[in-house]
N, C-alpha and C positions, 0 to 999 in steps of 0.2 A: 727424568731422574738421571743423576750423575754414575753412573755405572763405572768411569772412569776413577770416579772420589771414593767409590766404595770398593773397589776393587774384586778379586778374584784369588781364591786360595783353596787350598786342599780341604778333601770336605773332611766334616770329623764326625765318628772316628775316621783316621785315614783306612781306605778301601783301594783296591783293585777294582777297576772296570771290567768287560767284559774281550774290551780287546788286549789287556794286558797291560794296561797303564793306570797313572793312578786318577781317582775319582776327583773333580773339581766344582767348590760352587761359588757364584758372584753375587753382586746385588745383594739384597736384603738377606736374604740367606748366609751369605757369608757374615754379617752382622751378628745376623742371630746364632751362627755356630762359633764366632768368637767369643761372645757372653758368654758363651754355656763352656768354653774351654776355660776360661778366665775363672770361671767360681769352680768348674772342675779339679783345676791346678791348687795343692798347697804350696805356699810360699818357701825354699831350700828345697823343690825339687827339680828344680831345672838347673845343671852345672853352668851355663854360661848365661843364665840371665837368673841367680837365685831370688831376688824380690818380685818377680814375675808371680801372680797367682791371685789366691782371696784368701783370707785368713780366718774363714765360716772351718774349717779343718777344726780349728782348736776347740770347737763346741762338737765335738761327735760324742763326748762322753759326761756334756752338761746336763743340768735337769731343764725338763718343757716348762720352764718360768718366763715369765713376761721382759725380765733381764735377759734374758741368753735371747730370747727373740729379740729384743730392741738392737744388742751388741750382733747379732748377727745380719740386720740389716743394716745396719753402719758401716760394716765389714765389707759388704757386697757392692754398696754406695762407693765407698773409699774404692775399691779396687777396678769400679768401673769405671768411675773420673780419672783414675790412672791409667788405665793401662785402656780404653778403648775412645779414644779420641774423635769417631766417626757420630757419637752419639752424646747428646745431653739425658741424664738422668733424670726422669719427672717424680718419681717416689721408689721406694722400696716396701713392700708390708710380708711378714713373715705371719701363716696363722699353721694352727694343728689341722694336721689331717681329722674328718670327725670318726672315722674310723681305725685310725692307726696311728694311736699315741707319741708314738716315737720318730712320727712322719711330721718334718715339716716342707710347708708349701712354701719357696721365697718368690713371692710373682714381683717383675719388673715392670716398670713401666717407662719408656725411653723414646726418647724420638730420634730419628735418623737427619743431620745436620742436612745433609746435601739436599734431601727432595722435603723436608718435614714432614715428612710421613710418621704415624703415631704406631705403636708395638706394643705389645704385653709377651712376656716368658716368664713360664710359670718353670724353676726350678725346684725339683724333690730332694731334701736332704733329711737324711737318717742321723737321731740324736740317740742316745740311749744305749747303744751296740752293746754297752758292756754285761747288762744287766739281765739279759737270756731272756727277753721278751719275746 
């Protein structure tokens, strides 16, 4: 495995170590804490790189139809062809939590160019907030 192609970055959320510095992860890991920073981030909030992010945000307040799911895996696809270069996209599927309505589940599924190694990240995102569920 290319350790070098995948590099090394701050783990997230960023933390303090134990000896007073900041926390670091590489390799796969650092892969999979970019993903999860990438649909983390809504698009105009970062000032120096504002298209930076996923634009899964603008469905916090849709209803659990099979459209907001379809346009929310779209969203998560588009934003990782973008912005995370280390990995090809194999699908995207969004389903309902079976207990928590307003829970959806976006699992990834992606391979890591350098070694082809195979991944799944299973993403939670909260739909519904408005509604006092």
């Amino acid at each position: 495995m290319s350790i070098d192609f995948l590099g090394k970055g701050w783990k997230f959320p960023i933390r303090v170590n134990g000896r007073g510095g900041l926390s670091y992860v590489s390799g796969e890991q650092s892969v999979a804490e970019a993903i999860w920073l990438i649909l983390s981030t809504p698009p105009n909030s970062r000032v120096m790189e504002p298209e930076f992010g996923c634009a899964i945000h603008k469905a916090v307040f849709a209803p659990n139809t099979p459209h907001t799911r379809a346009m929310i895996a779209q969203n998560v696809e588009r934003a990782l062809l973008r912005w995370e270069p280390r990995i090809d996209v194999l699908g995207v599927r969004t389903q309902s939590h079976p207990e928590t309505p307003n829970l959806l589940l976006i699992e990834v599924d992606y391979r890591i160019r350098a070694n082809n190694a195979l991944h799944n990240l299973v993403y939670p995102f909260y739909i519904n907030e408005g509604q006092g569920q």
